[in-house]
GUPA-771358 format. One record per residue (C-alpha): residue in three letters; x, y, z. Coordinates in pm, whole numbers. Layout:
   r      x      y      z
 ALA      X      Y      Z
...
END
This chain:
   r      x      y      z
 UNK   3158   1784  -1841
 UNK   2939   1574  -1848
 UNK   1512   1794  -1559
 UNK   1186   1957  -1609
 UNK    870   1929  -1853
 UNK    685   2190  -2050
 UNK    706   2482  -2342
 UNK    829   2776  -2364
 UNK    797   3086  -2597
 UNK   1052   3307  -2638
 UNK   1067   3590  -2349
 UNK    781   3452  -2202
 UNK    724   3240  -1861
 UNK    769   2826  -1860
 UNK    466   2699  -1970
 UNK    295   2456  -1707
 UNK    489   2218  -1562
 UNK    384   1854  -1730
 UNK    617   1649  -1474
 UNK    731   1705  -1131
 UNK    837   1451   -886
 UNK    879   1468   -546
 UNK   1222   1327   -462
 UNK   1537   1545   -582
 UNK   1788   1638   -766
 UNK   2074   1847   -922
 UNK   2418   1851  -1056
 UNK   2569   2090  -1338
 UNK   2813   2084  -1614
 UNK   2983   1788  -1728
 UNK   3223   1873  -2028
 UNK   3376   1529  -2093
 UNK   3592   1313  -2329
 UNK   3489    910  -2281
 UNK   3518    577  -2506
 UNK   3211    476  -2655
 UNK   3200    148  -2442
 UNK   3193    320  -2174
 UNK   2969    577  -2308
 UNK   2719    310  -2428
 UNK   2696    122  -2112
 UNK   2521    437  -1944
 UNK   2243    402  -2233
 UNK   2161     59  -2116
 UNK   1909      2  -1797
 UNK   1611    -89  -1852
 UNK   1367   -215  -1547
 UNK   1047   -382  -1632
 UNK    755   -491  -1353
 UNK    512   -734  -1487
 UNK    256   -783  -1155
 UNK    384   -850   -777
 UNK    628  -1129   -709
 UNK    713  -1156   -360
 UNK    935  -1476   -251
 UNK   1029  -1642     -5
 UNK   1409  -1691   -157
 UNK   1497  -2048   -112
 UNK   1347  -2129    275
 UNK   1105  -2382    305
 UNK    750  -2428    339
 UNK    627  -2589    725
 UNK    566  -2893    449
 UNK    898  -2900    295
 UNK    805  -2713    -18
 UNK   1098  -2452   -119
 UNK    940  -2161   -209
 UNK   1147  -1924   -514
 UNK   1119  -1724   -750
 UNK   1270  -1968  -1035
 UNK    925  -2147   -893
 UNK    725  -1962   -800
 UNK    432  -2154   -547
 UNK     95  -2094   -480
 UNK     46  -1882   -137
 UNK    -53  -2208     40
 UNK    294  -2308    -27
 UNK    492  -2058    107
 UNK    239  -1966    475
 UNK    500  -2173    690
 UNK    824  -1995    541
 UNK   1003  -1854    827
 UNK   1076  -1473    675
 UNK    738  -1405    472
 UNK    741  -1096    562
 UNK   1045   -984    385
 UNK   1097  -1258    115
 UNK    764  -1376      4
 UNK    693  -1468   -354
 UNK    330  -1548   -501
 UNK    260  -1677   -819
 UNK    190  -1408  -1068
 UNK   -210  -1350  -1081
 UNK   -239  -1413   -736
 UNK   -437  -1175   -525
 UNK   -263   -943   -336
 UNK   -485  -1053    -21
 UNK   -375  -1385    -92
 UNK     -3  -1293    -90
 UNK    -75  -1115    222
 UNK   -216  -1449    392
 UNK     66  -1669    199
 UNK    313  -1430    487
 UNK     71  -1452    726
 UNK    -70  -1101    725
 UNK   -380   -967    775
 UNK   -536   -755    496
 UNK   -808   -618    716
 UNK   -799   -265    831
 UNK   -775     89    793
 UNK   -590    273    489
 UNK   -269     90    463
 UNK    -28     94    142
 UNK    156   -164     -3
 UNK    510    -30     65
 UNK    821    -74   -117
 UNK    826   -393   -362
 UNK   1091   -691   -195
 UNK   1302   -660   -509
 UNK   1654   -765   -426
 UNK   1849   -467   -329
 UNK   2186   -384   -455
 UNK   2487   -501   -350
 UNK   2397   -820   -214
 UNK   2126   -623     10
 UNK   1745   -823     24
 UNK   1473   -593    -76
 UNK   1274   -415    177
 UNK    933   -557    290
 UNK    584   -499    207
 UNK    520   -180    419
 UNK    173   -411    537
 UNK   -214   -359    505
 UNK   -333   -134    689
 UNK   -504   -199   1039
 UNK   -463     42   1322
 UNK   -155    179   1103
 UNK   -130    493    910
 UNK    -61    429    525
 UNK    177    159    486
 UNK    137     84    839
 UNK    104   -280    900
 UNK   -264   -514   1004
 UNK   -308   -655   1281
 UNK   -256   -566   1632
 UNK     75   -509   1838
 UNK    114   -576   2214
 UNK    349   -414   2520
 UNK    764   -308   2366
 UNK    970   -661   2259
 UNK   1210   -801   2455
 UNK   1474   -919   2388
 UNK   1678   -714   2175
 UNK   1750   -324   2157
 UNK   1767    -43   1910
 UNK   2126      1   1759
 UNK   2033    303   1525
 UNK   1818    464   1338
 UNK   1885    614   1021
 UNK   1633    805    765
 UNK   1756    730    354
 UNK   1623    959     69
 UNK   1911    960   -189
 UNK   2188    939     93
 UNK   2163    764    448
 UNK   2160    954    738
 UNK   2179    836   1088
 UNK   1941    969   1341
 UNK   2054    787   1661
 UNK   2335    545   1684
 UNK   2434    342   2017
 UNK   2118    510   2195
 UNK   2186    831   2174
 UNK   2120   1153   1879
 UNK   2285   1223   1620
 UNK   2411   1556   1683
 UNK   2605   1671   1364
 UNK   2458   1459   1079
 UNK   2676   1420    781
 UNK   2397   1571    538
 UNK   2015   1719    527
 UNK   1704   1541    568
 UNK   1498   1734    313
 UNK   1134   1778    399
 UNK    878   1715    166
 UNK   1049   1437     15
 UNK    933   1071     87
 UNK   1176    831    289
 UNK   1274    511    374
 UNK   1321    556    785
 UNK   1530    194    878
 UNK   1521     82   1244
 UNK   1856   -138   1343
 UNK   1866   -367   1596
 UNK   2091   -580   1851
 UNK   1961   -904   1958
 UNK   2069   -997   2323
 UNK   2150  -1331   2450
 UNK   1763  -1416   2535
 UNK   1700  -1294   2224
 UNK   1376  -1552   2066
 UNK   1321  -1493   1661
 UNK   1022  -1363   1579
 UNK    823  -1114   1414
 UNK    778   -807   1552
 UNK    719   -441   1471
 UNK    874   -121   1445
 UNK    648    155   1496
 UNK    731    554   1335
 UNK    574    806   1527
 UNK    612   1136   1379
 UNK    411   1448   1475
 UNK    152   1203   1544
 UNK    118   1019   1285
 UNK    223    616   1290
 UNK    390    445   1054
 UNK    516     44   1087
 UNK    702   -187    961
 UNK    792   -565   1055
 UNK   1074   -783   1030
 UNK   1191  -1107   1230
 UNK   1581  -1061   1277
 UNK   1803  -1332   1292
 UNK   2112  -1160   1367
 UNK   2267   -783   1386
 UNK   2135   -518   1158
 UNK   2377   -416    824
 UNK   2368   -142    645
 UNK   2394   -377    332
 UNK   2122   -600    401
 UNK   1754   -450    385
 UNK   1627   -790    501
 UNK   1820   -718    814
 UNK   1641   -413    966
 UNK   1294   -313   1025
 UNK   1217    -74    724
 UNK    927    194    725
 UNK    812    382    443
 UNK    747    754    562
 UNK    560    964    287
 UNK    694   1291    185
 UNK    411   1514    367
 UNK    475   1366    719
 UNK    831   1485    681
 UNK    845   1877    768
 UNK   1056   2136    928
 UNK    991   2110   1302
 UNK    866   1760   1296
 UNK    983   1524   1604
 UNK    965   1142   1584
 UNK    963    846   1815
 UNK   1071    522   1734
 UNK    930    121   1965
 UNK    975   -203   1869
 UNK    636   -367   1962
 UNK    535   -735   2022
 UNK    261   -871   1749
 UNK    128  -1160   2036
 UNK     40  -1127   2392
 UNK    275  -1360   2464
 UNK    646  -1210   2481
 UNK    959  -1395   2462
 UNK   1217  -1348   2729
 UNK   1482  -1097   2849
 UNK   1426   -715   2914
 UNK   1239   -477   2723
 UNK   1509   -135   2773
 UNK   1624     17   2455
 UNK   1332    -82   2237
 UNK   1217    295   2237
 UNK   1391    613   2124
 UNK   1366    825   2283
 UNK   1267    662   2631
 UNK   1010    914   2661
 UNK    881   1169   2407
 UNK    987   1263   2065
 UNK   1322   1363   1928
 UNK   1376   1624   1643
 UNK   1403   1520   1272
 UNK   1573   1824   1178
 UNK   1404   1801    843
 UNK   1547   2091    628
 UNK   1326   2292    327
 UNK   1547   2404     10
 UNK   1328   2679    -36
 UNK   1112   2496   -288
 UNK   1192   2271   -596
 UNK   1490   2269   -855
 UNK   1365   2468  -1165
 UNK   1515   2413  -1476
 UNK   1439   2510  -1846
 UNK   1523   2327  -2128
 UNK   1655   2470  -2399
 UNK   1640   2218  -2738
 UNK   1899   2315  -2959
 UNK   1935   2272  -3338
 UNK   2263   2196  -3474
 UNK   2341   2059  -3841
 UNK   1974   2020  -3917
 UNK   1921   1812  -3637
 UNK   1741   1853  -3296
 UNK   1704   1638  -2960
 UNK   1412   1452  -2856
 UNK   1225   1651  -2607
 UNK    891   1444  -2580
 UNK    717   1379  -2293
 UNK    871   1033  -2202
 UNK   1220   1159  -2260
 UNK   1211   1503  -2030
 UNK   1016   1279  -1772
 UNK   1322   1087  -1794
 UNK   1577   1375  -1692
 UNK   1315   1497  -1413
 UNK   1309   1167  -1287
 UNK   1679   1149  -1299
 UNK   1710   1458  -1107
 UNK   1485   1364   -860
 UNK   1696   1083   -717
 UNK   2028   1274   -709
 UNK   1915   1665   -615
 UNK   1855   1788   -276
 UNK   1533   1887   -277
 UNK   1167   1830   -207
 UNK   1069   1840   -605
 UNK   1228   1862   -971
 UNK   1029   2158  -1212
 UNK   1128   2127  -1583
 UNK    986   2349  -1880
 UNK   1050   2326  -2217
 UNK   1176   2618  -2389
 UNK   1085   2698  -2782
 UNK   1348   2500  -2973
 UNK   1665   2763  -3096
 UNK   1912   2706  -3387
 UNK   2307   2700  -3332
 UNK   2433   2782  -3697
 UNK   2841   2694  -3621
 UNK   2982   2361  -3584
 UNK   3000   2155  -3260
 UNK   3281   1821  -3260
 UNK   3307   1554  -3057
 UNK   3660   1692  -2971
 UNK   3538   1993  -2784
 UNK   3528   2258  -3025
 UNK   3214   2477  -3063
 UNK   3125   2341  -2737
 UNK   3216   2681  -2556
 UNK   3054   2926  -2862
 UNK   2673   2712  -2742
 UNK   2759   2763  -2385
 UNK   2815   3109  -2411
 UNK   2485   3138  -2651
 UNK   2305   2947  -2369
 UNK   2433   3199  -2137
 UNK   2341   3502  -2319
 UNK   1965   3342  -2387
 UNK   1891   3351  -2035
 UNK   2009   3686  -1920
 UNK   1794   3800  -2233
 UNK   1485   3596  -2140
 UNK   1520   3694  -1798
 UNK   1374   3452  -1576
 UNK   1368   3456  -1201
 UNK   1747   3433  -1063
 UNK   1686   3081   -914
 UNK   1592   2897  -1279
 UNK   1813   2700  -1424
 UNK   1888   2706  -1825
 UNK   2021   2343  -1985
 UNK   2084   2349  -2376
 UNK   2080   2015  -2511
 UNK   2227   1916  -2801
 UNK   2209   1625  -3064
 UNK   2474   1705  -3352
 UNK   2429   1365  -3565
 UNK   2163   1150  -3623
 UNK   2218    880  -3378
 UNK   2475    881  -3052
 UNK   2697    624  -3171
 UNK   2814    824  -3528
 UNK   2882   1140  -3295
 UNK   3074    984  -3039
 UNK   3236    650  -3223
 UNK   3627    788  -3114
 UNK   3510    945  -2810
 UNK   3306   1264  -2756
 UNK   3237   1559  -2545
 UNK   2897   1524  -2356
 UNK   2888   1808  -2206
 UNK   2993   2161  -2077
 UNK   2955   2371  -1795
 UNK   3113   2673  -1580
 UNK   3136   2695  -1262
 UNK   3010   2972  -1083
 UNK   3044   3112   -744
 UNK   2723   3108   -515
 UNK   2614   3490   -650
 UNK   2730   3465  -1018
 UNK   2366   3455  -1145
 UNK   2509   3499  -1525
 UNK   2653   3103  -1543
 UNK   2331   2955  -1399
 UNK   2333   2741  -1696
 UNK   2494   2406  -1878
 UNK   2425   2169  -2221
 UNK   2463   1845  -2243
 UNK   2403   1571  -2531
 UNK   2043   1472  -2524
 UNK   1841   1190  -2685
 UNK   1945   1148  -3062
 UNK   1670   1150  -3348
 UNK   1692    748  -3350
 UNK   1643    760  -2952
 UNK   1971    709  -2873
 UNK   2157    882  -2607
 UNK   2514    847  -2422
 UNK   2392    849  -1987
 UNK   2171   1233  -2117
 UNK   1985   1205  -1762
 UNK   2341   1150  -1579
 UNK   2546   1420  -1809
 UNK   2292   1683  -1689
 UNK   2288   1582  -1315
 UNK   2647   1623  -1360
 UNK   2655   1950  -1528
 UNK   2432   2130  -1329
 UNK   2625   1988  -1018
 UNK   2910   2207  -1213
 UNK   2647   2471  -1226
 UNK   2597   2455   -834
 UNK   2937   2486   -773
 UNK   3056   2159   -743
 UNK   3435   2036   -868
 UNK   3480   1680   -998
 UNK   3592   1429   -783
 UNK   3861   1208   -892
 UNK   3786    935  -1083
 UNK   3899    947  -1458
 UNK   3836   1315  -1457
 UNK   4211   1412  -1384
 UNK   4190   1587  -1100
 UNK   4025   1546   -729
 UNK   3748   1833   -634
 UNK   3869   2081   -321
 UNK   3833   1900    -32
 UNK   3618   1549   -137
 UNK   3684   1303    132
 UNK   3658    985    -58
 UNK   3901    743   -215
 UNK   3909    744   -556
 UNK   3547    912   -658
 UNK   3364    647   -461
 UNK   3010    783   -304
 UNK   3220    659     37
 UNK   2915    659    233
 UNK   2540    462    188
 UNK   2302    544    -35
 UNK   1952    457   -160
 UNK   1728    526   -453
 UNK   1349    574   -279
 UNK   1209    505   -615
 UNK   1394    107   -701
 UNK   1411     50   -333
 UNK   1761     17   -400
 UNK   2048     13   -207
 UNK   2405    231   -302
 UNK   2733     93   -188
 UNK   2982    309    -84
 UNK   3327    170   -236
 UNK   3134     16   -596
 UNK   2954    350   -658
 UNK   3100    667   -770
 UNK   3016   1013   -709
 UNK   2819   1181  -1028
 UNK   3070   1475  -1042
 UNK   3307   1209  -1198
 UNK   3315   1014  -1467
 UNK   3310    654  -1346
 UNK   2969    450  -1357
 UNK   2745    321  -1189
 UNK   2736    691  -1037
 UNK   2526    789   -764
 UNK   2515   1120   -492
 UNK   2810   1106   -211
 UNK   2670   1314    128
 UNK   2956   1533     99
 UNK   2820   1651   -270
 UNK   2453   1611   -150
 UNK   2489   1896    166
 UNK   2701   2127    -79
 UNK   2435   2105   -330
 UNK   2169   2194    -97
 UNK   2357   2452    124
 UNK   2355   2616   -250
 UNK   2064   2549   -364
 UNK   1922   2700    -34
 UNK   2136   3010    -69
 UNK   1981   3083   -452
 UNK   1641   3002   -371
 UNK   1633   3265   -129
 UNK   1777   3511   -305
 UNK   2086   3530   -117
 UNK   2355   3751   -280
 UNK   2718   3823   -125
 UNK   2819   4177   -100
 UNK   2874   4279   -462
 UNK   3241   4392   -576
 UNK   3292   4761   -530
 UNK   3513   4775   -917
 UNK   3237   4973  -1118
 UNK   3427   4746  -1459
 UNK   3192   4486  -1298
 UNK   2889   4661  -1247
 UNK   2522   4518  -1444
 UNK   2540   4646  -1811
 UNK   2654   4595  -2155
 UNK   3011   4366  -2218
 UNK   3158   4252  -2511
 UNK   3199   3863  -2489
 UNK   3476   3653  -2636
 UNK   3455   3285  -2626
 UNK   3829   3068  -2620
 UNK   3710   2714  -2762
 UNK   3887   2433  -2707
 UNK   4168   2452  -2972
 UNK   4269   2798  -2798
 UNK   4136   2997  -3105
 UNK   3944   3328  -2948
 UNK   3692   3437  -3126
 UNK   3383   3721  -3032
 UNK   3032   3657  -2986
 UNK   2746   3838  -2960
 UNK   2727   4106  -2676
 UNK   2607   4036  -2324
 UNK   2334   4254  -2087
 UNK   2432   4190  -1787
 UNK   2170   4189  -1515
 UNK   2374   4134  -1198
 UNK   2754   4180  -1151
 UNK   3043   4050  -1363
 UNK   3190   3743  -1071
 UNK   3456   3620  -1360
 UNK   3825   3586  -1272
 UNK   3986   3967  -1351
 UNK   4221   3987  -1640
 UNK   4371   4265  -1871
 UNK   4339   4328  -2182
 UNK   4373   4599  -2457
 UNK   4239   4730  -2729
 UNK   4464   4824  -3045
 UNK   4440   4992  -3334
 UNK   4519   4833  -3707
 UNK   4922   4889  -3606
 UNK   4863   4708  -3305
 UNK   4887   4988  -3059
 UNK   4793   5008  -2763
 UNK   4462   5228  -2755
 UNK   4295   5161  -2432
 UNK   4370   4911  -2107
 UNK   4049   4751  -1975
 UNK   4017   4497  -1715
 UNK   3807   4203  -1856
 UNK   3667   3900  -1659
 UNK   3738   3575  -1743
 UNK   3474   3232  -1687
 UNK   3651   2916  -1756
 UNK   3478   2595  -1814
 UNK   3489   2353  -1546
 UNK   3670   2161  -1804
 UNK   3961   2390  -1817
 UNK   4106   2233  -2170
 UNK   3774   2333  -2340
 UNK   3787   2674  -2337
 UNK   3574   2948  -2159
 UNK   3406   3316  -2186
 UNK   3597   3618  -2145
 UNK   3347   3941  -2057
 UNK   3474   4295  -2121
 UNK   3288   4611  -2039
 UNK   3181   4806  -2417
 UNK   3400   5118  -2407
 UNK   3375   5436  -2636
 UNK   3720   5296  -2781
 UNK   3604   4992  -2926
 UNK   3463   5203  -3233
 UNK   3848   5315  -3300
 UNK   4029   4971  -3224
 UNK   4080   4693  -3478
 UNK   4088   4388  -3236
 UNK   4157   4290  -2865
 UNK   4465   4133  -2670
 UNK   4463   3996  -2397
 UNK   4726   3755  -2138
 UNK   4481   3461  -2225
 UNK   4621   3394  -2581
 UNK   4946   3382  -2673
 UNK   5190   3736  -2698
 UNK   5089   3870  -3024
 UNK   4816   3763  -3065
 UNK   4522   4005  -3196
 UNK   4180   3868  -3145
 UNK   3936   4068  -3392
 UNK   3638   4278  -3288
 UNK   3482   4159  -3581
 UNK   3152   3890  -3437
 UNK   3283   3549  -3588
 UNK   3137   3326  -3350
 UNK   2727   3228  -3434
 UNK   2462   3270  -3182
 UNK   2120   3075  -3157
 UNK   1804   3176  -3343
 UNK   1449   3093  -3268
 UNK   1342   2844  -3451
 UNK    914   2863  -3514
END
């Protein structure tokens, strides 16, 4: 257990899209019991930027001044400090010119953008530099000229980062089996790693990204060995999302920025030696599209403004594997049953959820996410622990379970992690297990100790850096959370398979062909109860089971194979489908091998659906 933006009236198309952002995202169903600490903590983070601050953290001015940002210096101050380029800080109202000349950079030129902010990283990594001013540069391309390839040192690797890093070329030669996509249309941070040899002179140089003709730069003056941990380390180059496309092919020199090189040999400052060397950028088949559908319970309904769907689309964006995150907002729908923090009810809005979207009918690669605010404030709901979510987890053709909830912003704006539940649930909803950490159990096959992300990764948008052993994959339940690789390829090899339309060959059982099934939902205190009946639109894909109808005696009138969907949170229940049959006007309830012998589940519909709400 465990985004998009818009309106939507009932059985009609998503309204247009109010955000999108180009960076990605996914996850599905996140059913899950956690302590209100813990639960708290994920409602926490806020980031505020109040004008540019670069630094120059703690070196010294060619006049003795220190430059930081406890004190922060007038550019004068800081021109002699020896890493400008990378830690540079300006008092705030400067002019960004006069930061520029402060690191001894030249603000004249062609279009050039300002880069990523210097922030400070993560995990004891600096921020990355300015991406420079322009000059002869593409945007964020840095002024001034460059000379013949440095000497002196050599490239050790170059990786591309969008939400997880992926090496290009290591020890001078390709990659050849990366360990997950690079996803075109979706901006990067492309970092350029370096050996210094023996004759090996500091000084500032640049790293020039050629891709499909286009040249992007970034400088740096290395001290020492590249690190994946330290930004300040490597020479870091902002590539925009339209430069990276299927079939693109790069090139990658370290240039001198004076006439006058330093000493020692100039081989291995380009890769390749000559020409251009595929990106392998990958499409998903187009953006992650996901409706929202607010749902009433108890008289109260989630916040689904602007700011707060903005918030799950940006959430998405950093986690998903694709170019772009779509989110609509559905008309709001009222659950009249009960829904506790201890799971029950949970499975009767899941089903509901289910049923909605087979009934609006919207292409097979949207994505339906009920949320859910059953109290007026987070903290009352979930004050001895709470479910936060719920999802299935269907195989790559089930298009019936293409759909989670989640809790969602409270009336009083609170909210326990909403953004992370639902990257977590619809991870569920693209097939993805849990990993282990505090969910129980360890997802088929995840390589990583513990629920750790186990390998580097970055968010594009805080030029931050992700640590693999102090960050946790976001199909668990430990914080801070963030995307491993190994869930990152698995969501997009799915992702790629629904968005175009792929479908397995269907089962050849005509019990599971499209049409009409009764549905029976076990919640999470094993009581079965039946919903409201399902149209089917593609094949029934749930785990085969038998059941029976009897008559008032409890005999045996008819054997039916029904088809079971479990939650990915076992212990809160799941859906049971069974094909309508002639004999269900002659039988009193329904047994079945998933509730105890004896036990006669009614026909009669107990369990409450959703209702449009005007």
């Amino acid at each position: 257990m465990r985004g998009r933006v818009g309106r939507r009236a009932s059985g009609s198309a998503p309204s247009p899209v109010l955000g999108v952002s180009h960076l990605d995202v996914t996850a599905a169903a996140r059913g899950r019991l956690a302590a209100l600490g813990q639960l708290a903590a994920r409602s926490l983070g806020v980031l505020g930027l109040a004008g540019l601050l670069l630094a120059c953290s703690g070196e010294s001015s060619s006049d003795g001044e220190v430059c930081s940002a406890e004190t922060p210096s007038a550019p004068a101050q800081c021109g002699g400090c020896r890493d400008c380029v990378a830690r540079c800080i300006c008092e705030t109202g400067s002019s960004f010119d006069g930061c520029l000349t402060a690191c001894g950079l030249s603000s004249s030129g062609g279009e050039g953008g300002s880069g990523a902010v210097g922030g400070s990283g993560a995990e004891g990594g600096s921020g990355a530099a300015p991406g420079g001013s322009g000059g002869s540069g593409a945007v964020g391309g840095s002024g001034g000229g460059t000379f013949a390839q440095a000497t002196g040192l050599r490239i050790q690797e170059v990786s591309i980062w969008q939400s997880v890093k992926v090496p290009l070329m290591q020890n001078g030669g390709a990659v050849s089996s990366p360990n997950a996509p690079v996803i075109a249309g979706r901006p990067a941070l492309v970092r350029v790693y370096v050996s210094p040899d023996a004759e090996w002179q500091q000084r500032e140089l640049v790293a020039r990204v050629e891709i499909d003709g286009q040249a992007f730069e970034g400088r740096a003056a290395p001290a020492a060995a590249s690190a994946d941990g330290d930004l300040g380390s490597s020479f870091n180059v902002q590539i925009p999302a339209a430069a990276i496309q299927p079939g693109s092919s790069y090139a990658v020199t370290l240039l001198e920025t004076s006439p006058n090189p330093g000493p020692g040999s100039s081989a291995g400052t380009r890769f390749p030696s000559g020409g251009a060397e595929a990106l392998n950028a990958q499409d998903a088949r187009g953006s992650l599209q996901v409706v929202l559908v607010p749902i009433e319970v108890g008289g109260f309904t989630p916040d689904v403004g602007p700011a707060r769907v903005q918030s799950y689309v940006d959430r998405l964006t950093a986690l998903m594997p694709v170019s772009g995150v779509e989110m609509s907002v559905r008309q709001a729908v009222r659950f009249d049953g009960n829904v506790r923090a201890n799971g029950n009810g949970w499975s009767s809005v899941l089903s509901a959820i289910y049923r909605l979207r087979q009934q609006d009918n919207p292409a097979r690669r949207v994505y339906y996410y009920g949320l859910l605010a059953p109290a007026g404030n987070a903290y009352s709901f979930c004050s001895s622990g709470c479910v936060a979510g719920l999802s299935g987890m269907p195989g790559a053709s089930d298009d019936y379970q293409r759909g989670s909830i989640g809790l969602g912003h409270f009336p009083d704006g609170s909210d326990i992690g909403a953004g992370d539940t639902m990257a977590h649930e619809l991870g569920h909803a693209l097939g993805r297990p849990h990993t282990q950490c505090q969910t129980g159990e360890n997802g088929s096959g995840y390589p990583y100790t513990n629920g750790q992300i186990g390998s580097w990764g970055y968010d594009v948008a805080a030029a931050r850096l992700r640590a693999p052993t102090t960050n946790f994959d976001v199909m668990g339940y430990c914080n801070p959370n963030w995307i491993s690789d190994y869930n990152f390829k698995r969501m997009f090899d799915r992702l790629t398979f629904v968005h175009g339309g792929g479908q397995l060959t269907p089962p050849s059982d005509p019990a599971r062909r499209p049409g009409d099934f009764m549905s029976f939902v076990m919640d999470a205190d094993g009581s079965v109860s039946r919903a409201e009946d399902v149209r089917l639109r593609s094949h029934a894909l749930g785990e085969e089971h038998e059941v029976a109808l009897v008559d008032d005696a409890g005999q045996v009138l008819e054997r039916l194979a029904g088809f079971y969907y479990p939650a990915a949170e076992e212990e809160l229940g799941g859906i049971l489908l069974v094909p309508r049959s002639p004999g269900v006007s002659h039988a009193r309830g329904l047994s079945s091998g998933l509730t105890p012998a004896g036990v006669i589940t009614p026909l009669t519909k107990t369990t409450f659906g959703l209702r449009e709400l005007p």
